[in-house]
N, C-alpha and C positions, 0 to 999 in steps of 0.2 A: 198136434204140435204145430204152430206158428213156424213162419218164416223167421221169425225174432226167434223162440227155441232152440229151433235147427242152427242157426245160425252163433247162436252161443255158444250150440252143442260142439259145431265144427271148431271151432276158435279153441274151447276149453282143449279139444285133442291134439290141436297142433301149437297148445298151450301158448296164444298168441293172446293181446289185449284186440281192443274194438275201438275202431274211429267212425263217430259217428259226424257228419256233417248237415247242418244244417241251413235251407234256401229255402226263399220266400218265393211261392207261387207263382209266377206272374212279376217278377221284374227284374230288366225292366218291360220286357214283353212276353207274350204269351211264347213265342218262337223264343227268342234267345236263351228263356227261365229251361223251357225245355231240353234242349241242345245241352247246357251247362248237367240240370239232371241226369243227363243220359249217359253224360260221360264220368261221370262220380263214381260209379263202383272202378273202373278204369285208372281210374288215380289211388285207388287202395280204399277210398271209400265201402265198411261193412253194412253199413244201416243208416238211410234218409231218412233225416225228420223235413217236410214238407208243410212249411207254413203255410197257415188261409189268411190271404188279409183281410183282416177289419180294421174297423173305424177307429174302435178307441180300443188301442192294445197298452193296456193298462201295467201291463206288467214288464214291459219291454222300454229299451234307452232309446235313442234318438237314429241310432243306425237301424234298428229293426222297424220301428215305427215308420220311419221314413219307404223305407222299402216298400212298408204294407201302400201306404199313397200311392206310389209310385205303379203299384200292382192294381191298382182297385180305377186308379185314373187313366189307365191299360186296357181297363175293362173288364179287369179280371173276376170271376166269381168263385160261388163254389164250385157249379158247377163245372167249370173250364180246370179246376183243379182236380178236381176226379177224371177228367177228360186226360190230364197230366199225366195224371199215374194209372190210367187205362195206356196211356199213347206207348211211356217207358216199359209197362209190361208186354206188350208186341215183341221190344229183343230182351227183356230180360226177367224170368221167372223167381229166380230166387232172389235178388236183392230186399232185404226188408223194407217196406217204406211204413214212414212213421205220422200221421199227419197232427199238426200243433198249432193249438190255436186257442181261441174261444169261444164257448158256448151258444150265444147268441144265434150266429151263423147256421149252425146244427138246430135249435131251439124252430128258428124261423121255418126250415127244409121240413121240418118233424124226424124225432128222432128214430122212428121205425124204418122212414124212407132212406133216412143220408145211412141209418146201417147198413141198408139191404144195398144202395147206392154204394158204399164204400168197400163193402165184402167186393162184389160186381167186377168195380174196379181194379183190385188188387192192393187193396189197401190193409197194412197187419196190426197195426197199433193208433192208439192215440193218445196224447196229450193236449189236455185240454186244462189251464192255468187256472179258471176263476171256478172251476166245481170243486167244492173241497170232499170229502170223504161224507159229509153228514148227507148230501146230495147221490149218496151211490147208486142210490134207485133211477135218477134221472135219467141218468148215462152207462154208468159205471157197469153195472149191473146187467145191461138189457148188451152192451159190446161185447162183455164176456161169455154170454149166452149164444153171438153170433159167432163165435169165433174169434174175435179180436182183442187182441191184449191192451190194458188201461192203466198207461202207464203214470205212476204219481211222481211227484216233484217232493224232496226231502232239504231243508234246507239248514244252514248254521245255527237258525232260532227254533228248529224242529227238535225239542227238548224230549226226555225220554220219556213222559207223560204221554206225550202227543205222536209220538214218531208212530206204536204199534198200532194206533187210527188208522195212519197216513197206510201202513203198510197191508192193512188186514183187506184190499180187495186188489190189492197193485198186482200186474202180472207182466210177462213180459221181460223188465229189468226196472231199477230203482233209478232217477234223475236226481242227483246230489247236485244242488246248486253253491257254487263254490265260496261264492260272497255272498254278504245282504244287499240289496239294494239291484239295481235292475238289471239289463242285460246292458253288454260292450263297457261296463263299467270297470271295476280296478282289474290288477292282475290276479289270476288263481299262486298259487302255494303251497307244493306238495305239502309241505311242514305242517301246514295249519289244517289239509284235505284229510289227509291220512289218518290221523288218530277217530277222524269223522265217520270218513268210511268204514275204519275198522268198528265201532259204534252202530253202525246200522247193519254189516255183515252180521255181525252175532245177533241181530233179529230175525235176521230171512234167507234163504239160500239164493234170493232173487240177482243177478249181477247188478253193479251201483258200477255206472255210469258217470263222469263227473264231468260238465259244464261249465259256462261263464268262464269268460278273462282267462281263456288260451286265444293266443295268436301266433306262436312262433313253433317250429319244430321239438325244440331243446323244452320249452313247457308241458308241449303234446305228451313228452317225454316222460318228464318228470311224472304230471299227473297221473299217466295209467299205469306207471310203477307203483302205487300207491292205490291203484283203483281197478276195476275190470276194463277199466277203457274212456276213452277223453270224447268231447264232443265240441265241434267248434261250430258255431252259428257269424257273427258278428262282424270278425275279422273278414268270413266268405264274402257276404254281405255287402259291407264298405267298400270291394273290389268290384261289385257290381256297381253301386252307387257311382265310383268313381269312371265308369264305364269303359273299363279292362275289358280285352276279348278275351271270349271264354277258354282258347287252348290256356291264357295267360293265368287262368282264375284256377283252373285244374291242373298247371301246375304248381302251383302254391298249396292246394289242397294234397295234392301228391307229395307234397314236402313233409305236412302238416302229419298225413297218415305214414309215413314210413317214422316219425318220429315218435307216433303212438305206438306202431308196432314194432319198434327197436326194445318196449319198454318188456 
């Protein structure tokens, strides 16, 4: 059992949802990214998705892109990002961390190295956007083998043709992306999440996570009423960018997860 598992397990028994938060590596510095990481389970934060920047993050809006820049002209690597989630597990064993990115970066490392790298470190899962399912041998396949949960992305054009592909190596929990189109883009909608979710429950017992276009409490809300639990990347994000100090950024996160787990 995964720290991701365990961590579902605990939540399903004191029948709570999950706030997942997600921060970009490395900005705007290798110190501050830290500092802000380490206080995230503390603000209600259940499970860290830990971005790698690269260069060209294809699938991401102008707030996460930016970010990735900002991280990489910091100096940031892979490696300093395993060094990340080596550093946060010193105080803290249990928190899941999730790390999300692209291919490439792992491609470059090899992918035997960055798993044995990543187990090492304390790292439980990954998302990785541009391997799709036909690719499971690449990656997919060889993290589940190490112990690591691979986690897949489900989306609004994820028809039911396509969905049990998406689902047939996914562990972990399910990323329901809430809109089309990229991230920090429109607002999520329980209205329109919900009957989605309920759509991909009835294929897997895995929890469906829902993402993109939360920013507010009263959203957080809505969404994981509707879902196993919300995920806010974006909105964290932009508060960096705008270069908020980090008590200020964890407590808006702290807002953010008490309004997932009111749901």
């Amino acid at each position: 059992m995964t720290r991701i598992d365990a961590k579902f397990a605990a939540l399903r028994a004191e029948n709570r949802k999950a706030f997942v938060a997600y921060v970009m590596a490395g900005d705007p510095d290798y110190d501050t990214s830290l500092d802000l990481v380490k206080g995230l389970p503390g603000a209600g934060v259940d499970i860290i998705e830990l971005g790698m920047p690269f260069t060209d993050p294809m699938a991401d809006g102008p707030t996460i892109q930016l970010a990735g820049q900002r991280a990489l002209e910091a100096g940031q690597t892979l490696q300093k990002t395993l060094d990340m989630a080596r550093a946060f597990r010193e105080g803290d064993d249990t928190t899941p961390i999730v790390m999300m990115g692209y291919y490439n970066p792992i491609y470059n490392r090899g992918v035997d190295r960055f798993l044995a790298d990543a187990r090492e470190a304390g790292i439980d899962g990954l998302i990785v956007v541009d391997l799709p399912p036909e690719e499971d041998d690449e990656l997919c396949i060889p993290a589940q083998k190490v112990g690591l949960n691979f986690i897949r992305l489900a989306t609004p054009t994820t028809d039911d043709k396509r969905l049990p592909k998406v689902l047939q190596n996914t562990s972990g929990f399910v990323y329901y992306v809430s809109i089309t189109g990229i991230t920090g883009a429109a607002a999520a909608e329980a209205s329109d999440v919900g009957p989605e979710v309920a759509r991909i429950k009835a294929k897997t017992d895995l929890p469906v996570i829902v993402g993109f276009g939360i920013r507010t409490p009263e959203t957080a809300e809505a969404i994981a009423g509707v879902a196993d639990g919300a995920v806010v990347g974006s909105a964290i994000v932009k508060l960096v960018e705008e270069g908020r100090p980090v008590p200020e950024i964890l407590d808006y996160v702290a807002g953010l997860a008490a309004g997932a787990h009111r749901a």
